[in-house]
PQR file with spaces between the fields and no chain letter, atoms N, CA, C, O and H, PARSE charges and radii, in Angstrom:
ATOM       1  N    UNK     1      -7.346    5.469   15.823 -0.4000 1.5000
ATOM       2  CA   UNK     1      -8.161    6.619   16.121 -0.0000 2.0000
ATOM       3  C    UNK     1      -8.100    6.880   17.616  0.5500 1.7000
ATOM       4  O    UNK     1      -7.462    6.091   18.313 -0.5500 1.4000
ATOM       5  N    UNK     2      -8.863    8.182   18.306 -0.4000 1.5000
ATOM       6  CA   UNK     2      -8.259    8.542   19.127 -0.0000 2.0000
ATOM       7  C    UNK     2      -9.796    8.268   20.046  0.5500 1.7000
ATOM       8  O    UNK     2     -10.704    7.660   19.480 -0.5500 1.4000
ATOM       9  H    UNK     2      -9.381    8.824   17.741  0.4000 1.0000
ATOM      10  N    UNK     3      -9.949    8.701   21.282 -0.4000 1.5000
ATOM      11  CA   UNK     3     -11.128    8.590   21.987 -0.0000 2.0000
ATOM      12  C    UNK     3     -12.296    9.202   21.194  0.5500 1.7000
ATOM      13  O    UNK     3     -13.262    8.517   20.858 -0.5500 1.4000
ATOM      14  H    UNK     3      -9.212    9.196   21.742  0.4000 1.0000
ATOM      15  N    UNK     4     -12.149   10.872   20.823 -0.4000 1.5000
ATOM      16  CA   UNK     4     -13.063   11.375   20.536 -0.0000 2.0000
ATOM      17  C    UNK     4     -13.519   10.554   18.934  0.5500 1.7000
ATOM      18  O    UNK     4     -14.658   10.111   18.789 -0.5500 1.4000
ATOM      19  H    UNK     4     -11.364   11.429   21.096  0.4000 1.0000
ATOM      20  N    UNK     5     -12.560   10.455   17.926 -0.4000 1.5000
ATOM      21  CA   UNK     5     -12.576    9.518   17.079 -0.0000 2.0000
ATOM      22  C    UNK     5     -13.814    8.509   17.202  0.5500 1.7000
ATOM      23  O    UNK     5     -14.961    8.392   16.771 -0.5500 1.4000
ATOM      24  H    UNK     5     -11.635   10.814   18.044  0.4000 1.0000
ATOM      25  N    UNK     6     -13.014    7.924   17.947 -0.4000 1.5000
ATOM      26  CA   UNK     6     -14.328    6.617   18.428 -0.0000 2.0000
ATOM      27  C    UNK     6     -15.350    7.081   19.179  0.5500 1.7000
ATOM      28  O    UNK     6     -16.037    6.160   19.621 -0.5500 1.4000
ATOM      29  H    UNK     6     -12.083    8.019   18.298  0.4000 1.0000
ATOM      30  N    UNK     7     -15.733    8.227   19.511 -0.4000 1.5000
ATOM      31  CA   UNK     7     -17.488    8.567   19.906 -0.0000 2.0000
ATOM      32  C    UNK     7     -17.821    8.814   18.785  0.5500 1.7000
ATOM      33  O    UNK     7     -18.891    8.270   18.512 -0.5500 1.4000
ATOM      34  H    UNK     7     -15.175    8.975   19.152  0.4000 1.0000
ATOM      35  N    UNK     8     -17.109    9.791   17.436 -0.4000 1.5000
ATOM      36  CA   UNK     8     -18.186    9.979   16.648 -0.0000 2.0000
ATOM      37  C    UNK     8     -18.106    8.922   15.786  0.5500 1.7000
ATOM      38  O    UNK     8     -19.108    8.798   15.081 -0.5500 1.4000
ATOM      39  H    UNK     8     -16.240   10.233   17.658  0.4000 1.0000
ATOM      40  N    UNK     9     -17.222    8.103   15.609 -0.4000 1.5000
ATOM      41  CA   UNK     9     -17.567    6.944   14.683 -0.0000 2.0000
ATOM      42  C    UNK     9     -18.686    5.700   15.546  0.5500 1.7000
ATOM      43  O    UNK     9     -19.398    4.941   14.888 -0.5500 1.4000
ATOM      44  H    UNK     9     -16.408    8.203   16.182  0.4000 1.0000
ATOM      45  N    UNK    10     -18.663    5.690   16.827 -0.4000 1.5000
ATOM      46  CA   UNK    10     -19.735    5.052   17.475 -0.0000 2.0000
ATOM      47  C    UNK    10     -20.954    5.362   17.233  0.5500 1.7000
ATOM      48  O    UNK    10     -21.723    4.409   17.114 -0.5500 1.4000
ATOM      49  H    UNK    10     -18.085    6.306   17.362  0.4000 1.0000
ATOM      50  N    UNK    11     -21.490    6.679   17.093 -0.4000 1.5000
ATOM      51  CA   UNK    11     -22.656    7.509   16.757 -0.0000 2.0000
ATOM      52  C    UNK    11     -22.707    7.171   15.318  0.5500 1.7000
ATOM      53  O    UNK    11     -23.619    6.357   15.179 -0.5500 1.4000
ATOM      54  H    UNK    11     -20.865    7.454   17.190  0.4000 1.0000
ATOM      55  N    UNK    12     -22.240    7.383   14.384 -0.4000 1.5000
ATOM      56  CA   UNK    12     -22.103    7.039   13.017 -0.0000 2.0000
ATOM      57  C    UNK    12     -22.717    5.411   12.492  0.5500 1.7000
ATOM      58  O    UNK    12     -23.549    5.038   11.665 -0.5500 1.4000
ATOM      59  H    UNK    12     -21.499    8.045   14.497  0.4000 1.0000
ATOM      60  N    UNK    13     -21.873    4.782   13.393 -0.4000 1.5000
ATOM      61  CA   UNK    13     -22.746    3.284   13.452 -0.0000 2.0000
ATOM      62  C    UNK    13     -23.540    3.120   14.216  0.5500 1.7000
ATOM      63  O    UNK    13     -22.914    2.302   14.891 -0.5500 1.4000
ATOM      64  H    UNK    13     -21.196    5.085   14.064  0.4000 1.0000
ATOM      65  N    UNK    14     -24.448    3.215   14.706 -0.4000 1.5000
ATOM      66  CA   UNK    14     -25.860    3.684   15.396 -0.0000 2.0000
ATOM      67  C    UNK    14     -26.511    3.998   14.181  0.5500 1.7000
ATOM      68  O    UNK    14     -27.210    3.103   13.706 -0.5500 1.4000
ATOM      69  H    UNK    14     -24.957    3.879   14.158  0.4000 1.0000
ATOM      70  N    UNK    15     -26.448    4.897   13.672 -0.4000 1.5000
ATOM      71  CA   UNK    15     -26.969    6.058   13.310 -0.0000 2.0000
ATOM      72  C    UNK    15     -27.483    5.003   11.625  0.5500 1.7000
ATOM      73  O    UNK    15     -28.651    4.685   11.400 -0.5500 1.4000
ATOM      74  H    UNK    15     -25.880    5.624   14.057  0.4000 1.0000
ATOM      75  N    UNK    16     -26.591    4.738   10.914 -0.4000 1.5000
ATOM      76  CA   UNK    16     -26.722    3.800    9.969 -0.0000 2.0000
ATOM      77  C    UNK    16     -27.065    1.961   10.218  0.5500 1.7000
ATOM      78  O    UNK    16     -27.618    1.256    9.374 -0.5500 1.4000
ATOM      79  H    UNK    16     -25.643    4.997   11.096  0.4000 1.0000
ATOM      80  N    UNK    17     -26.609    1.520   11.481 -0.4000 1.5000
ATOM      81  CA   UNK    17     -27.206    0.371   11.891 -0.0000 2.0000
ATOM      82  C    UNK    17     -26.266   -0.438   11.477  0.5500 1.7000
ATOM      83  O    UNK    17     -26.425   -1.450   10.794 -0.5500 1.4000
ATOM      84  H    UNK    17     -26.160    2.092   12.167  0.4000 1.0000
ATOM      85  N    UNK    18     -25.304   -0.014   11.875 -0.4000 1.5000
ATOM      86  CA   UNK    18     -23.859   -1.334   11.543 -0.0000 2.0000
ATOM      87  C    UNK    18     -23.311   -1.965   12.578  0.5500 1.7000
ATOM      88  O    UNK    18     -23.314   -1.158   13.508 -0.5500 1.4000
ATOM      89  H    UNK    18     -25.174    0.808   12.430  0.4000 1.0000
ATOM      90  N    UNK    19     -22.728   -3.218   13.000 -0.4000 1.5000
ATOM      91  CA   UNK    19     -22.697   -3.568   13.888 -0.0000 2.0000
ATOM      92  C    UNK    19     -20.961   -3.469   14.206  0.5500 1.7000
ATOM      93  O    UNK    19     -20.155   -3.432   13.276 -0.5500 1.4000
ATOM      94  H    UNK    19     -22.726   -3.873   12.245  0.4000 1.0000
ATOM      95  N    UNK    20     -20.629   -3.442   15.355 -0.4000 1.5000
ATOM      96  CA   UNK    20     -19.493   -2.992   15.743 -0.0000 2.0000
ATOM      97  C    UNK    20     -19.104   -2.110   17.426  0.5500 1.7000
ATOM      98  O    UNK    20     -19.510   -1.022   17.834 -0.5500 1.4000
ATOM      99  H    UNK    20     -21.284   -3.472   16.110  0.4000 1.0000
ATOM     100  N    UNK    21     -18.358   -2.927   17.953 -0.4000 1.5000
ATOM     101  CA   UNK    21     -18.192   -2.274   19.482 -0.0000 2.0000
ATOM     102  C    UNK    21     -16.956   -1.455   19.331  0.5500 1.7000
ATOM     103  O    UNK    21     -15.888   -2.039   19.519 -0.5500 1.4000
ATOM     104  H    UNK    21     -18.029   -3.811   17.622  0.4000 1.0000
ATOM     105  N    UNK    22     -16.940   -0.273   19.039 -0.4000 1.5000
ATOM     106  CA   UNK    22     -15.803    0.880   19.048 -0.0000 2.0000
ATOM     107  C    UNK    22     -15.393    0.722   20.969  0.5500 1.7000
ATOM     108  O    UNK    22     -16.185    0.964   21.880 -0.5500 1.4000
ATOM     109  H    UNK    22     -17.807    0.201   18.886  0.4000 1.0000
ATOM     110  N    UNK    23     -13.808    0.211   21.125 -0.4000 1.5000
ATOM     111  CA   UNK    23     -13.487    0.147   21.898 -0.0000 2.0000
ATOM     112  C    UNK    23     -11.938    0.631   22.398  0.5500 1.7000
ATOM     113  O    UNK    23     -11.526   -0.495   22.676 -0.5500 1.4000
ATOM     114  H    UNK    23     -13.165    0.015   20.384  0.4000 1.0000
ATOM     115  N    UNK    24     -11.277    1.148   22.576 -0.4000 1.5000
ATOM     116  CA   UNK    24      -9.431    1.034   22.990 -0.0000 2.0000
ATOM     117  C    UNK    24      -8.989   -0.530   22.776  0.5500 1.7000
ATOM     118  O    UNK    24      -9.555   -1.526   23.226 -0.5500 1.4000
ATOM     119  H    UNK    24     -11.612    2.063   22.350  0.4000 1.0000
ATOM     120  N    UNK    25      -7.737   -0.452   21.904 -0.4000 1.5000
ATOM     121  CA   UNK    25      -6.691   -1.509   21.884 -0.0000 2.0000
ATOM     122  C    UNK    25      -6.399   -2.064   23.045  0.5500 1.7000
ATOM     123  O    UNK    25      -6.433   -3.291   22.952 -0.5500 1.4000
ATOM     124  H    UNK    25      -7.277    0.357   21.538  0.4000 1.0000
ATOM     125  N    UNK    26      -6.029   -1.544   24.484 -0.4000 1.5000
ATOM     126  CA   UNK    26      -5.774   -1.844   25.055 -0.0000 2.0000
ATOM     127  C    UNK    26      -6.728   -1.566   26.289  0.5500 1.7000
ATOM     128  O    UNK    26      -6.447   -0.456   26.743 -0.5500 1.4000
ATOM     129  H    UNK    26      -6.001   -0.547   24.560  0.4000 1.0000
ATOM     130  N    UNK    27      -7.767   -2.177   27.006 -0.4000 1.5000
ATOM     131  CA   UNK    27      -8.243   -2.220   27.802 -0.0000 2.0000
ATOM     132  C    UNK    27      -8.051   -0.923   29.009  0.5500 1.7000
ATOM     133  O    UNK    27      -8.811   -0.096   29.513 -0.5500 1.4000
ATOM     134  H    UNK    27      -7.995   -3.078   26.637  0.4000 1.0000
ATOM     135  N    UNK    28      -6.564   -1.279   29.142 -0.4000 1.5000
ATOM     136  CA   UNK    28      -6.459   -1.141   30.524 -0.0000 2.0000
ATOM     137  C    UNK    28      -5.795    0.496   30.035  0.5500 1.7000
ATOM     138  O    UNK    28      -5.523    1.165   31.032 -0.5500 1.4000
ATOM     139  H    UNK    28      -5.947   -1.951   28.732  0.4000 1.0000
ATOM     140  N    UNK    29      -5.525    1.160   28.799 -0.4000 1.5000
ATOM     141  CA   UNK    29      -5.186    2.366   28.447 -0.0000 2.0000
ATOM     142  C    UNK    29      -6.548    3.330   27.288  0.5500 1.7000
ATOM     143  O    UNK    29      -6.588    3.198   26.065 -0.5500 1.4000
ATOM     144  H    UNK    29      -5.746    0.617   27.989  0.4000 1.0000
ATOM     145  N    UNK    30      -7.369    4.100   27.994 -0.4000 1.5000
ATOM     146  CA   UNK    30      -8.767    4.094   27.054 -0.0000 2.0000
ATOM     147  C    UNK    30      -7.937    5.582   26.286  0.5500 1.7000
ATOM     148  O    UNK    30      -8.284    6.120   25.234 -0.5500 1.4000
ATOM     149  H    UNK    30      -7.336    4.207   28.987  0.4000 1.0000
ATOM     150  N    UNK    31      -6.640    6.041   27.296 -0.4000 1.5000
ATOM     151  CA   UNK    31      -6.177    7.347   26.266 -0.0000 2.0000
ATOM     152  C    UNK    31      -5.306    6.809   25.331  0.5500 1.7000
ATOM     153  O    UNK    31      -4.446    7.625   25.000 -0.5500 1.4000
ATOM     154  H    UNK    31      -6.359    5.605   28.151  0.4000 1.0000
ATOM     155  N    UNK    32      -5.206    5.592   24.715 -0.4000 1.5000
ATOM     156  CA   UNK    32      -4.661    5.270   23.813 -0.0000 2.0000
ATOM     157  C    UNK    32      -5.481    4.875   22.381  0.5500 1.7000
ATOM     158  O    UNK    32      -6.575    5.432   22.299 -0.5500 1.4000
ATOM     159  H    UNK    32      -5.905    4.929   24.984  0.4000 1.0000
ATOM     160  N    UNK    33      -5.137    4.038   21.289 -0.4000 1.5000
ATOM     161  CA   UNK    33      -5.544    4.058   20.551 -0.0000 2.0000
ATOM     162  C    UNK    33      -6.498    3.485   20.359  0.5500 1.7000
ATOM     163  O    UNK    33      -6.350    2.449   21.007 -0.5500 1.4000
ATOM     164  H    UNK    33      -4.248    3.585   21.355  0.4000 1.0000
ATOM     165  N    UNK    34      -8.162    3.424   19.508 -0.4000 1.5000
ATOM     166  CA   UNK    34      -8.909    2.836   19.526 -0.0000 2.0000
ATOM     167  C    UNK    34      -8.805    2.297   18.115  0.5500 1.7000
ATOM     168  O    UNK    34      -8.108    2.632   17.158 -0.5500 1.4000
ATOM     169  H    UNK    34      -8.282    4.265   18.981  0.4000 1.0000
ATOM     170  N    UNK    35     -10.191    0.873   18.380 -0.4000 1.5000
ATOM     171  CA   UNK    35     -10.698    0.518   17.059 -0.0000 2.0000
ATOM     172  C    UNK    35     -12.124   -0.335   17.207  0.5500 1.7000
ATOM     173  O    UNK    35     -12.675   -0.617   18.270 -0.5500 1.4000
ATOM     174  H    UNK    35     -10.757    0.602   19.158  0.4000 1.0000
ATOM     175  N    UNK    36     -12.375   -0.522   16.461 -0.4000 1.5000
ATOM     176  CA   UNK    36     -13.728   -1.557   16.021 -0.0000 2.0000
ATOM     177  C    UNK    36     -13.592   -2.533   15.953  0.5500 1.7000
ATOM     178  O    UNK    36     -12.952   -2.898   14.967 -0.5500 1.4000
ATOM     179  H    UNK    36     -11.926   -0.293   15.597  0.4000 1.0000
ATOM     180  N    UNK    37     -14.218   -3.909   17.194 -0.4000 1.5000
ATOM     181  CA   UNK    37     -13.847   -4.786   17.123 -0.0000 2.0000
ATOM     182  C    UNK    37     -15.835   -5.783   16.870  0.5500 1.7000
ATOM     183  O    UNK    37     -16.975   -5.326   16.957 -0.5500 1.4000
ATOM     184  H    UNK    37     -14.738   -3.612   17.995  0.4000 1.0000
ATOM     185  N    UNK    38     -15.482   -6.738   16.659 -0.4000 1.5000
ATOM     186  CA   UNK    38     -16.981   -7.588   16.344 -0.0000 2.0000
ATOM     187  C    UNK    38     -17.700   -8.148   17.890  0.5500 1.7000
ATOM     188  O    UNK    38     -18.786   -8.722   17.970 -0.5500 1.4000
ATOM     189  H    UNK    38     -14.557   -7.109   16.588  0.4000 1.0000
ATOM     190  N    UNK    39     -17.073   -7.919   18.687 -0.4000 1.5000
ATOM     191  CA   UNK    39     -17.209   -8.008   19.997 -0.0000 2.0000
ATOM     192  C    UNK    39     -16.664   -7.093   21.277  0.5500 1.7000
ATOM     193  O    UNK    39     -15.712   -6.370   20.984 -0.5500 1.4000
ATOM     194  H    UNK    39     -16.191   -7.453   18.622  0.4000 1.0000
ATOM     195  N    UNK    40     -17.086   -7.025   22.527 -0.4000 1.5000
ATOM     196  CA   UNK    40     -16.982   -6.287   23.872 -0.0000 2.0000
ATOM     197  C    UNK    40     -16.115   -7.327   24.338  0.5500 1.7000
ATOM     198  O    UNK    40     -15.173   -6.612   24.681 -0.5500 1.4000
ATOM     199  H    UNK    40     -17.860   -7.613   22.765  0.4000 1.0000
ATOM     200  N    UNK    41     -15.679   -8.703   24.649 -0.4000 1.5000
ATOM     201  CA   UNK    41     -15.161   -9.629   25.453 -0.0000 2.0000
ATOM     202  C    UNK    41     -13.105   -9.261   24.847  0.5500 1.7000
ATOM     203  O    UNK    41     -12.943   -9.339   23.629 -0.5500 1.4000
ATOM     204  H    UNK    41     -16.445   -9.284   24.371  0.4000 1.0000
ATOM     205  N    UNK    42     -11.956   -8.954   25.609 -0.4000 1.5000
ATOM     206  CA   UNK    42     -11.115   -8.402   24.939 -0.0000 2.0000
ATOM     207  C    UNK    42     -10.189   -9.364   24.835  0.5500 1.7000
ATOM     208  O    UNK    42      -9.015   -9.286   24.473 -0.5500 1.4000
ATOM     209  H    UNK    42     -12.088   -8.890   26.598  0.4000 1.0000
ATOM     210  N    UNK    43     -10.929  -10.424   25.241 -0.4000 1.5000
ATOM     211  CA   UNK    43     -10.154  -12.235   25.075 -0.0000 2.0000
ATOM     212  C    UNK    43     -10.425  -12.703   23.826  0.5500 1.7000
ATOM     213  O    UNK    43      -9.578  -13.360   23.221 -0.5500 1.4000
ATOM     214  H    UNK    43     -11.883  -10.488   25.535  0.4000 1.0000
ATOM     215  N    UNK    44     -11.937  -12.350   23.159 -0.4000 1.5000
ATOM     216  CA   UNK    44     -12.210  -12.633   21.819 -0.0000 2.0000
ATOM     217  C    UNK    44     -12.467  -12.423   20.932  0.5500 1.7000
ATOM     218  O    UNK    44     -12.876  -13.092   19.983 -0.5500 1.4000
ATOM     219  H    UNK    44     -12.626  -11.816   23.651  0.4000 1.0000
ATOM     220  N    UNK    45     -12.191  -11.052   21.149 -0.4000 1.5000
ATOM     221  CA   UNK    45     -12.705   -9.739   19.652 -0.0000 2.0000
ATOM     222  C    UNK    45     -11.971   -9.865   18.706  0.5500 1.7000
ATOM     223  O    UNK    45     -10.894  -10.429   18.902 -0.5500 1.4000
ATOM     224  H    UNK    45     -11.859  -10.508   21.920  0.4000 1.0000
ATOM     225  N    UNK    46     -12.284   -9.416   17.457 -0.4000 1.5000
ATOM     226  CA   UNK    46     -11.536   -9.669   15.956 -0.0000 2.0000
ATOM     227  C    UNK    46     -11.784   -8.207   15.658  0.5500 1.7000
ATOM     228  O    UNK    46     -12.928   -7.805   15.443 -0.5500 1.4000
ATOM     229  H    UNK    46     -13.158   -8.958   17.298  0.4000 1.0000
ATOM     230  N    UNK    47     -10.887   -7.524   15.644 -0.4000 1.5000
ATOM     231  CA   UNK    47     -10.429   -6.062   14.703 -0.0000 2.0000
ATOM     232  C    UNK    47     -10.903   -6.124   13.861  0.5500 1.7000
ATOM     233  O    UNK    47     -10.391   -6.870   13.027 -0.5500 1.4000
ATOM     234  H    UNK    47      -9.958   -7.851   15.819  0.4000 1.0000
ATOM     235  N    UNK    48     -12.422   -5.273   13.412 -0.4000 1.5000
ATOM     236  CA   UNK    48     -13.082   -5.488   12.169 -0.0000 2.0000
ATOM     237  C    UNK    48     -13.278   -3.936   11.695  0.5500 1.7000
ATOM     238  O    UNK    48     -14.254   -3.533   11.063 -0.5500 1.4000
ATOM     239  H    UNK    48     -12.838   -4.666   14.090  0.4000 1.0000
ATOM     240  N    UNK    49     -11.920   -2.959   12.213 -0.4000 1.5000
ATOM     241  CA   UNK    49     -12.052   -1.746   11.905 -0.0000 2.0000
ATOM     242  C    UNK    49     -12.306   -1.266   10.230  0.5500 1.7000
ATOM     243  O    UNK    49     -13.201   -0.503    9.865 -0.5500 1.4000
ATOM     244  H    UNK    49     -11.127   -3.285   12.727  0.4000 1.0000
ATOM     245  N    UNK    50     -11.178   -1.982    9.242 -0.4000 1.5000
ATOM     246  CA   UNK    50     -11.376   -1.639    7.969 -0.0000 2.0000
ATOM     247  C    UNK    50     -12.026   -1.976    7.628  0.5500 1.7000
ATOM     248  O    UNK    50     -12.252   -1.216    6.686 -0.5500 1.4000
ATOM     249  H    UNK    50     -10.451   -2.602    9.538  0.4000 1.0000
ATOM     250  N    UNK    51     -13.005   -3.001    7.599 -0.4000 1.5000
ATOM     251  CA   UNK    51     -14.246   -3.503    7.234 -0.0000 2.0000
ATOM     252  C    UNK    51     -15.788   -2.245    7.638  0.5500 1.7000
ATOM     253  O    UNK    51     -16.358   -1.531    6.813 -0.5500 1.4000
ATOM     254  H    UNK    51     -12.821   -3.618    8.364  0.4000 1.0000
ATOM     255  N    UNK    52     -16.057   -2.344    8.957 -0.4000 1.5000
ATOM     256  CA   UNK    52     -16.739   -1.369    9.146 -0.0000 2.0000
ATOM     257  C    UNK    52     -16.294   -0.042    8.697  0.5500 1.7000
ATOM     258  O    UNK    52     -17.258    0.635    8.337 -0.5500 1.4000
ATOM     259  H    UNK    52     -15.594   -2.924    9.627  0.4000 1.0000
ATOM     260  N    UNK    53     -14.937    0.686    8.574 -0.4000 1.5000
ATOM     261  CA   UNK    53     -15.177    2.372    7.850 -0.0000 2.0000
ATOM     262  C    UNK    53     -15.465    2.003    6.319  0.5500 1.7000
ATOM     263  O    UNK    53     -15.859    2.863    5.531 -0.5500 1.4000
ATOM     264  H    UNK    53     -14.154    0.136    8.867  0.4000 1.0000
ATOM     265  N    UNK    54     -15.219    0.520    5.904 -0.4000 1.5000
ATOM     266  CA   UNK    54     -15.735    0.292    4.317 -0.0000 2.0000
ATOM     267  C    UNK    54     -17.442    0.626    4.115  0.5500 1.7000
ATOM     268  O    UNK    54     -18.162    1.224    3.315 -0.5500 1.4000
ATOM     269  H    UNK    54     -14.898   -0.179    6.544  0.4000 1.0000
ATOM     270  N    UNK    55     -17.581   -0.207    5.442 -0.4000 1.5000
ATOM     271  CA   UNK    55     -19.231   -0.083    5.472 -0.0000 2.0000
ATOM     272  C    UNK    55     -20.023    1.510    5.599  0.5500 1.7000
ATOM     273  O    UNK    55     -21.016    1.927    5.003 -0.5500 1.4000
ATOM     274  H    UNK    55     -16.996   -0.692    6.092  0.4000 1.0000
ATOM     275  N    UNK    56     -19.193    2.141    6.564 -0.4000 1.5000
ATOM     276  CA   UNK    56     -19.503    3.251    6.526 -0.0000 2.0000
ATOM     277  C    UNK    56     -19.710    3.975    5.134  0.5500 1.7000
ATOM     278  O    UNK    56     -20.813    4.208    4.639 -0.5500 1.4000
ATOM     279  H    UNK    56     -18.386    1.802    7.048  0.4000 1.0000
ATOM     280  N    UNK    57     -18.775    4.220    4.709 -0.4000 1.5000
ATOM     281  CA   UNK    57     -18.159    4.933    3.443 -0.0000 2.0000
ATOM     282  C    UNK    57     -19.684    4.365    2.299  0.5500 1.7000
ATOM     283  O    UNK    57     -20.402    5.121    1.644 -0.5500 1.4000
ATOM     284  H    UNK    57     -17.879    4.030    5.111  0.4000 1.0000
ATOM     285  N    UNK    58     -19.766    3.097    2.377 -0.4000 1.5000
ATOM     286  CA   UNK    58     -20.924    2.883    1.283 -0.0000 2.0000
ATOM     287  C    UNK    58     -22.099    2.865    1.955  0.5500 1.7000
ATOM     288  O    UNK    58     -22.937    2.254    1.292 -0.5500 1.4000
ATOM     289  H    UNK    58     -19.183    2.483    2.909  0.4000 1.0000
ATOM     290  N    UNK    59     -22.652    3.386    3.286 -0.4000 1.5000
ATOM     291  CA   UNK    59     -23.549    3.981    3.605 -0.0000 2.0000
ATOM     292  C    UNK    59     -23.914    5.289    3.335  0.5500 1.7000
ATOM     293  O    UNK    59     -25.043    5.742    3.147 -0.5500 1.4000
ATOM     294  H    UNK    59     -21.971    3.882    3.825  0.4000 1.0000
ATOM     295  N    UNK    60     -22.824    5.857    3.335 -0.4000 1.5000
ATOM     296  CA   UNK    60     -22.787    7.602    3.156 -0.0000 2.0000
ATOM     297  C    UNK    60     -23.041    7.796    1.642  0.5500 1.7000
ATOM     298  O    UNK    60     -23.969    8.603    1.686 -0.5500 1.4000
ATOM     299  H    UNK    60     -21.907    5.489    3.488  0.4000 1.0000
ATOM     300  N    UNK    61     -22.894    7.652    0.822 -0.4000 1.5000
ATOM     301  CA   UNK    61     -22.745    7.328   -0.489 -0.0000 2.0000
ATOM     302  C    UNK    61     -22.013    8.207   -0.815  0.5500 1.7000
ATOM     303  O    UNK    61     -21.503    8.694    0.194 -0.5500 1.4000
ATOM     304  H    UNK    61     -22.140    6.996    0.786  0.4000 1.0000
ATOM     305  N    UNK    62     -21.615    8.773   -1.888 -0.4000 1.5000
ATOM     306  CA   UNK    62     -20.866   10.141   -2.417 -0.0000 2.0000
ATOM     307  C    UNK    62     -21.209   11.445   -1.721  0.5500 1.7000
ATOM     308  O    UNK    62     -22.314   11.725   -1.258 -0.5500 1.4000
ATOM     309  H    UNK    62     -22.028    8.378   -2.708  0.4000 1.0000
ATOM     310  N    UNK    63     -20.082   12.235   -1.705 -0.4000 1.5000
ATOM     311  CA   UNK    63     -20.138   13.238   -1.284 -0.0000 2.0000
ATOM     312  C    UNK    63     -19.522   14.401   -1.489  0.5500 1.7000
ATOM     313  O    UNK    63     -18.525   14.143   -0.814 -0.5500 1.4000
ATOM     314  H    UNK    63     -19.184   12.007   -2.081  0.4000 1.0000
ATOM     315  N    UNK    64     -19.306   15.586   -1.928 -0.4000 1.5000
ATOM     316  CA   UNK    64     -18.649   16.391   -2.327 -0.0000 2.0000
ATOM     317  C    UNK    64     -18.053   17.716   -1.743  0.5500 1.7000
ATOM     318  O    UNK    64     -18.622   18.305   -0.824 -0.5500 1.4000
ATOM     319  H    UNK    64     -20.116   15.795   -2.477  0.4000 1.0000
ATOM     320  N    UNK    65     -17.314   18.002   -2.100 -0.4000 1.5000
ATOM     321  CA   UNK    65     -16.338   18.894   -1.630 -0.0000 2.0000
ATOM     322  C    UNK    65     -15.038   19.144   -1.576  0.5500 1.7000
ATOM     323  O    UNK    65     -14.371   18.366   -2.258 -0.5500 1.4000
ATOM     324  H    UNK    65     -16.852   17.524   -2.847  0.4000 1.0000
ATOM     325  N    UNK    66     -14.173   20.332   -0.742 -0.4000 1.5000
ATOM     326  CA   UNK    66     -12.756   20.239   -1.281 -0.0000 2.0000
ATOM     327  C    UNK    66     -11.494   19.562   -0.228  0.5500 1.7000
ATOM     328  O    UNK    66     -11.894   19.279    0.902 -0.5500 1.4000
ATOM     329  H    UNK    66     -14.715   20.964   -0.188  0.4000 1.0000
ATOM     330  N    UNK    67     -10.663   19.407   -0.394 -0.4000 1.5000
ATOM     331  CA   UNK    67      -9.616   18.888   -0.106 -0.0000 2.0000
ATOM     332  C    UNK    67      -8.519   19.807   -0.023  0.5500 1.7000
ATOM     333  O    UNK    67      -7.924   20.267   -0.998 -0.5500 1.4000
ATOM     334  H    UNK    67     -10.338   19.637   -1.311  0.4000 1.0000
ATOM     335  N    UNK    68      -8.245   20.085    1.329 -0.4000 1.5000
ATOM     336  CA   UNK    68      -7.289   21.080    1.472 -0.0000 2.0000
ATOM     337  C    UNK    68      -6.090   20.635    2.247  0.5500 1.7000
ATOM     338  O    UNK    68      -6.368   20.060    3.299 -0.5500 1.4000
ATOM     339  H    UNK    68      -8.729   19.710    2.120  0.4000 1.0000
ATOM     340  N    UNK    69      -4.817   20.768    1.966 -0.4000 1.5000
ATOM     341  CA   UNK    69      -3.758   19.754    2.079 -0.0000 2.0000
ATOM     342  C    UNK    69      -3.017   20.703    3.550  0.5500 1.7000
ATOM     343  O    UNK    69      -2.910   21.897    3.268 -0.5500 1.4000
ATOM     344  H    UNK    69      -4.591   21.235    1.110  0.4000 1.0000
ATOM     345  N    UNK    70      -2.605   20.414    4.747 -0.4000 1.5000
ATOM     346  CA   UNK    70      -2.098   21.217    5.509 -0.0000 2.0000
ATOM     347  C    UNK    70      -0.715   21.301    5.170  0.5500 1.7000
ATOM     348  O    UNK    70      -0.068   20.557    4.433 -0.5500 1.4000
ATOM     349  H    UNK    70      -2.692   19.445    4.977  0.4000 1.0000
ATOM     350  N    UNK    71      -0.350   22.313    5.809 -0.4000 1.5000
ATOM     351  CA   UNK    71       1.332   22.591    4.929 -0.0000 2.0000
ATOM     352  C    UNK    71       1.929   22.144    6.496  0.5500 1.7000
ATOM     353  O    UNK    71       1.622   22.137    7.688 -0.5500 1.4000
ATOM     354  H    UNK    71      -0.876   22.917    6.408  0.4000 1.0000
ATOM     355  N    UNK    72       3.010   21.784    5.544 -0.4000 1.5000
ATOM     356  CA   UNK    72       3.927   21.666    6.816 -0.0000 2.0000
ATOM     357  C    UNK    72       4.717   20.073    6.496  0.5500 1.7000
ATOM     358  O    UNK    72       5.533   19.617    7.297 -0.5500 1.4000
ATOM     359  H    UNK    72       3.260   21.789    4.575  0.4000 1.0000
């Protein structure tokens, strides 16, 4: 995910009370890619991105609407 990505998924976990430091892969590049790690320290964090959007997803519960496929 991208910066803006990770503000609104930061707000999202807030918001539901999940734990998780949305941070950049790489420290020292914040316009690069982000993720969710179980810690801030970048010596000892564990990538717990698919876990938390799982958590997300069964916070939100169902939801409806359409699916529109971009062409191209």
């Amino acid at each position: 995910m991208d910066a803006e990505e990770a503000r609104q998924l930061d707000i999202t976990l807030r918001r539901f009370g999940i734990r998780g430091v949305v941070a950049p892969q790489d420290p020292e590049n914040p316009a690069g890619t982000w993720a969710v790690y179980d810690e801030a320290d970048p010596d000892s964090r564990r990538d717990i991105t698919t876990d938390t959007l799982a958590a997300v997803a069964r916070a939100q519960g169902p939801t409806r609407g359409f699916v529109i496929p971009v062409a191209g």
